[in-house]
C-alpha positions as CSV (number, residue, x, y, z in Angstrom):
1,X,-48.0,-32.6,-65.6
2,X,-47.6,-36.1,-64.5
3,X,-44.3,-37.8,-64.0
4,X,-43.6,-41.2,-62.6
5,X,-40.8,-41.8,-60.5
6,X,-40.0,-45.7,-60.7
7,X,-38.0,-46.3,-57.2
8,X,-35.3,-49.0,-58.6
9,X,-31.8,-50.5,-58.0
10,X,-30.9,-51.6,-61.5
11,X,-32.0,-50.6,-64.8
12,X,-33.3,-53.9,-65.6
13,X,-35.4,-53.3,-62.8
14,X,-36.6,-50.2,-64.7
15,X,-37.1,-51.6,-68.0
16,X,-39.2,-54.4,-66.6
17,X,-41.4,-51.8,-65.0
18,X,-42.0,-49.4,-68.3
19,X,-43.0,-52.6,-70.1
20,X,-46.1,-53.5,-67.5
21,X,-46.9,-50.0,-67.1
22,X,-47.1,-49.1,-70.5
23,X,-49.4,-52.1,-70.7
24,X,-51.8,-50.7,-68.6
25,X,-51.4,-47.2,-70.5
26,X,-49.3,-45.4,-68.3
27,X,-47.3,-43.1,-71.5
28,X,-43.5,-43.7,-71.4
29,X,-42.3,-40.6,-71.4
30,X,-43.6,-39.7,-68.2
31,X,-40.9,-42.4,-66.8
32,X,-38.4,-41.5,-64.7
33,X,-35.6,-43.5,-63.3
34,X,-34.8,-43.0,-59.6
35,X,-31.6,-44.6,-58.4
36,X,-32.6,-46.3,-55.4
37,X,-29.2,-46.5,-54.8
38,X,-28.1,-43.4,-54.5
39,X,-31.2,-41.4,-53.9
40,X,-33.6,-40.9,-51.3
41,X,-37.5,-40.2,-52.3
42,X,-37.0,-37.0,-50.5
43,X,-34.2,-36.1,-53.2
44,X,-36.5,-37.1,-55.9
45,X,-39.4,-34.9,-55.0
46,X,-37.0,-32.0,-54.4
47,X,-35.0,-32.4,-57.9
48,X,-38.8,-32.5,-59.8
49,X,-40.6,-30.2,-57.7
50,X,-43.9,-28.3,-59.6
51,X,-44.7,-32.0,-60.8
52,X,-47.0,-34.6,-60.0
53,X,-45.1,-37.5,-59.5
54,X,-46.2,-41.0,-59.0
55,X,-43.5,-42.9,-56.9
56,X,-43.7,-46.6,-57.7
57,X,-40.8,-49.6,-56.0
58,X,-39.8,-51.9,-58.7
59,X,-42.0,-54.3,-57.3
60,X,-45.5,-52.3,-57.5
61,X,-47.8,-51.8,-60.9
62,X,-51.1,-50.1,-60.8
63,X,-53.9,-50.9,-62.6
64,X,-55.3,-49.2,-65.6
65,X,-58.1,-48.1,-63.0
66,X,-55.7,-46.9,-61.0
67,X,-54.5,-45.0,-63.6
68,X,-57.4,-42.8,-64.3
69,X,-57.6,-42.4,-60.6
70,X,-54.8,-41.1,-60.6
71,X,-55.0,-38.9,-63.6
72,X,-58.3,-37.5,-62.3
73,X,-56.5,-36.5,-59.4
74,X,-53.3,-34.5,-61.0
75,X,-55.8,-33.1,-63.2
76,X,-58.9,-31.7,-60.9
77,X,-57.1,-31.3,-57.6
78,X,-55.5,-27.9,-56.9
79,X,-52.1,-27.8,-57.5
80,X,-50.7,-27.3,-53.6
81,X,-48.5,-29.7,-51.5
82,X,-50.7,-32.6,-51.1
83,X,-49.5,-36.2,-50.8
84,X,-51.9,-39.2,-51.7
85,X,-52.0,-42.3,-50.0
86,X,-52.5,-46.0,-51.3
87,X,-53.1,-49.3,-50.6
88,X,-51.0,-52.4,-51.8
89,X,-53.3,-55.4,-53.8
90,X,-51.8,-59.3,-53.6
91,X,-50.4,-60.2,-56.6
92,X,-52.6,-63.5,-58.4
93,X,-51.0,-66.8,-56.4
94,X,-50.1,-64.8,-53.8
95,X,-48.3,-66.7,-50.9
96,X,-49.1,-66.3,-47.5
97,X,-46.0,-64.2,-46.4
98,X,-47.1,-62.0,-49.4
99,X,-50.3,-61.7,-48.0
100,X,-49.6,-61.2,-44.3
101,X,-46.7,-58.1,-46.0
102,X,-49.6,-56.4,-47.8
103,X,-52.1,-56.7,-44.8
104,X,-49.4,-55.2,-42.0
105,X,-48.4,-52.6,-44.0
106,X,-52.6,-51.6,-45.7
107,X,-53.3,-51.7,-42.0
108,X,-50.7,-49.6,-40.7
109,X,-51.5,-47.0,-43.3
110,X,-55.1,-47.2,-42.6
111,X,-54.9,-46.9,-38.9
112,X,-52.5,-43.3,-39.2
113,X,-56.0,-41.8,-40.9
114,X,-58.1,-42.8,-38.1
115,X,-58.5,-41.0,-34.3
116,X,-57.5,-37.5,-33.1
117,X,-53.8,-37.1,-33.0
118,X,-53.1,-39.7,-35.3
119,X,-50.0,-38.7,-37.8
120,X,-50.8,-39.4,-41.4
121,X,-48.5,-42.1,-43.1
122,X,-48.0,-43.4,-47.4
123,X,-46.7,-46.6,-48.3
124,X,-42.9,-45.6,-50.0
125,X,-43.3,-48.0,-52.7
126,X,-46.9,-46.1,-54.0
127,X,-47.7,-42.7,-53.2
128,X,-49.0,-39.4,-55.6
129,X,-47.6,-35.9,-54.3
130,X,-48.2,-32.7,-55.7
131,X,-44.6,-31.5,-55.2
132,X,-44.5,-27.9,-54.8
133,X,-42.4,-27.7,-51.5
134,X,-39.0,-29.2,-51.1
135,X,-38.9,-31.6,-48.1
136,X,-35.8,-32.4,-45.6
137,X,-33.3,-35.2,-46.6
138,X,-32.6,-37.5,-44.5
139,X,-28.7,-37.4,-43.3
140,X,-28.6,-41.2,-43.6
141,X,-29.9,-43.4,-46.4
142,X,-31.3,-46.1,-44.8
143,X,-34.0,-49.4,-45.8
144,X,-36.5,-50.1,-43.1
145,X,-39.3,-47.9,-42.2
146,X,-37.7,-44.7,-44.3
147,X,-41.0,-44.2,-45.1
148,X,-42.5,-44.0,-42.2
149,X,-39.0,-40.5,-41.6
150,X,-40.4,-39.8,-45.7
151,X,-43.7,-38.9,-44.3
152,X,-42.5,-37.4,-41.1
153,X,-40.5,-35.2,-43.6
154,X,-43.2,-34.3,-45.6
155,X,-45.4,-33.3,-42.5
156,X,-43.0,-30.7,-41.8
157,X,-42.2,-29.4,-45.2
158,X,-45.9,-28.7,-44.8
159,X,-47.8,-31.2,-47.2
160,X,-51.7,-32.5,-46.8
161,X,-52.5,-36.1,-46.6
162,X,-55.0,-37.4,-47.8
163,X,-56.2,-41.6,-47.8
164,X,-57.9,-43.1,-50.6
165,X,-58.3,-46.9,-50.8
166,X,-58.9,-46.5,-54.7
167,X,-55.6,-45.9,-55.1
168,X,-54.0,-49.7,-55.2
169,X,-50.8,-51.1,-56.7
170,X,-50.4,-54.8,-57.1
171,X,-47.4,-55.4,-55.1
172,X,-45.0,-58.2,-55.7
173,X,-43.5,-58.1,-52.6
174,X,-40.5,-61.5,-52.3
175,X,-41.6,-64.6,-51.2
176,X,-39.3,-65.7,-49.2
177,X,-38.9,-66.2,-45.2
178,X,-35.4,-64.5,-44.9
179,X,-36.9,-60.9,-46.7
180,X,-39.8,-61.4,-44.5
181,X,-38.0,-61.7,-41.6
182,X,-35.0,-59.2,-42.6
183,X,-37.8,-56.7,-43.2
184,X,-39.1,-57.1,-39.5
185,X,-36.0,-56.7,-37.9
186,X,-35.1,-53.6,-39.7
187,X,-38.1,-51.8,-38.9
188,X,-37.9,-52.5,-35.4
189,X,-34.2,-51.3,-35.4
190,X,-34.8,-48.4,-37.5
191,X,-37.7,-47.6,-35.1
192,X,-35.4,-47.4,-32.4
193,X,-32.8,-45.2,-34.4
194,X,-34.4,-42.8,-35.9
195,X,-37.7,-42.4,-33.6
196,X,-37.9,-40.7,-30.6
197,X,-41.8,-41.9,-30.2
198,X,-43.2,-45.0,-29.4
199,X,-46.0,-45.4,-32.3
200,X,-46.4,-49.0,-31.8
201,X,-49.3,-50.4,-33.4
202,X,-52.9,-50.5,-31.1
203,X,-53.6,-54.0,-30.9
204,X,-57.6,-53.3,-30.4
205,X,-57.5,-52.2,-34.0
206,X,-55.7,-55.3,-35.1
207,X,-58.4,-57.0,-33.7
208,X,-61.2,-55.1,-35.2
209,X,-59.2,-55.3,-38.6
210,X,-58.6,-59.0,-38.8
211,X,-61.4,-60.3,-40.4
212,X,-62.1,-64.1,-40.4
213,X,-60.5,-65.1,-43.6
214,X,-57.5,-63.4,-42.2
215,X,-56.9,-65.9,-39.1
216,X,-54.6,-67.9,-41.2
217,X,-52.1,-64.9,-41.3
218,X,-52.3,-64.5,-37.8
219,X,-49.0,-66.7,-36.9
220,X,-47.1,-64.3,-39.5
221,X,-48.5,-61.3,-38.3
222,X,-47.5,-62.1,-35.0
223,X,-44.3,-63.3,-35.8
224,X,-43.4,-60.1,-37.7
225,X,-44.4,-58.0,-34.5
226,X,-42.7,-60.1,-32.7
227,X,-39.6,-59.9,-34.9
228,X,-39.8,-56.1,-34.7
229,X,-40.2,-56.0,-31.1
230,X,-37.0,-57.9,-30.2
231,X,-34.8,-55.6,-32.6
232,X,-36.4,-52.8,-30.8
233,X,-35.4,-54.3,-27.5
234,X,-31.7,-55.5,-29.1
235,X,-30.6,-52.1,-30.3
236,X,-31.9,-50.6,-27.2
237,X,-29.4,-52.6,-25.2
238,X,-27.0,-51.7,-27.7
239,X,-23.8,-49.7,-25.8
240,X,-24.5,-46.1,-28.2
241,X,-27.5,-46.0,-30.1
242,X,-26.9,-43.5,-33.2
243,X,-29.9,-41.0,-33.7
């Protein structure tokens, strides 16, 4: 059985998401309201464990071919702890700090599935699981590359990953400078916090993955590593860093 966990802060948030999914035939009742404010993903999957579930953010729809994707998934795949990776599509009239969001975090995804000693990753705001296993919780709640500890988690509780670019979710990710910016910054001081490893991005594959309609997002890609590099460098000069 399916459920879908939508990943909001408000109920109007929630609402808002049943209406488009149930436009693209996604059945109500399998809607399920996780308080993004005071629950973790990892709390989610534990309290709905021998479930599919679907994690969606508030600001990510999936299409109705998506849907039997997914569907054909939860129905022919054996039921063990596997977790299902997606991709994230621009909304029509995307912006270009939409656009440069989507491609950074599609391309950080993609490149965890590629190379020997790679570590699998999911986008948090789209993700299937077969949730048979409960999963660590983190000890703090925090915004800002959680995902990347989610799927750390998950790795340990013993889950499979698997990558599958048919899985996409429109995202409607804010358009505005100060979220793109505020994003940076916390993944680079998150990084810092809560990850021993240095799993900065390889900038080879950048290259390879930037095709040429892409140059335009170049300055915002840039800017966002640089961003996340300078928080990095900020909360490592910090007096106590808390792990």
């Amino acid at each position: 059985m399916l459920k879908i966990i939508l990943y909001c802060s408000q109920e109007n948030e929630f609402e808002n998401q049943k209406s488009l999914l149930r436009k693209n035939g996604f059945s109500e009742e399998t809607l399920v309201f996780g308080n993004s404010n005071t629950k973790t993903r990892e709390q989610l999957i534990n309290e709905n464990l021998n479930f599919w579930l679907l994690f969606l953010d508030h600001d990510c729809v999936p299409n109705s071919k998506t849907r039997s994707k997914i569907l054909s998934i939860a129905k022919d795949s054996p039921n063990k702890s596997a977790v299902y990776a997606g991709v994230y599509e621009n909304p029509e009239k995307a912006n270009s700090l939409q656009k440069a969001h989507n491609k950074i975090a599609n391309t950080w995804v993609e490149q965890s599935y590629e190379g020997p000693g790679e570590e699998p990753c999911l986008l948090g705001g789209f993700f299937l699981i077969a949730a048979t296993s409960p999963v660590p919780v983190p000890q703090v709640k925090f915004w800002g590359a959680e995902d990347k500890l989610l799927a750390q988690h998950l790795r340990k509780a013993g889950y499979q990953f698997h990558f599958s670019k048919e899985l996409k979710a429109i995202h409607y990710t804010s358009k505005k400078f100060g979220h793109f910016v505020r994003r940076a910054f916390l993944h680079g001081r998150n990084d810092e916090i809560y990850f021993k490893k240095n799993e900065s991005s390889r900038i080879f594959y950048w290259i390879r993955k930037i095709e040429f309609l892409d140059l335009r997002l170049m300055p915002l890609i840039l800017l966002h590593f640089c961003i996340q590099k300078g928080a990095k460098a900020f909360q490592k000069a910090l007096p106590k860093n808390k792990q």
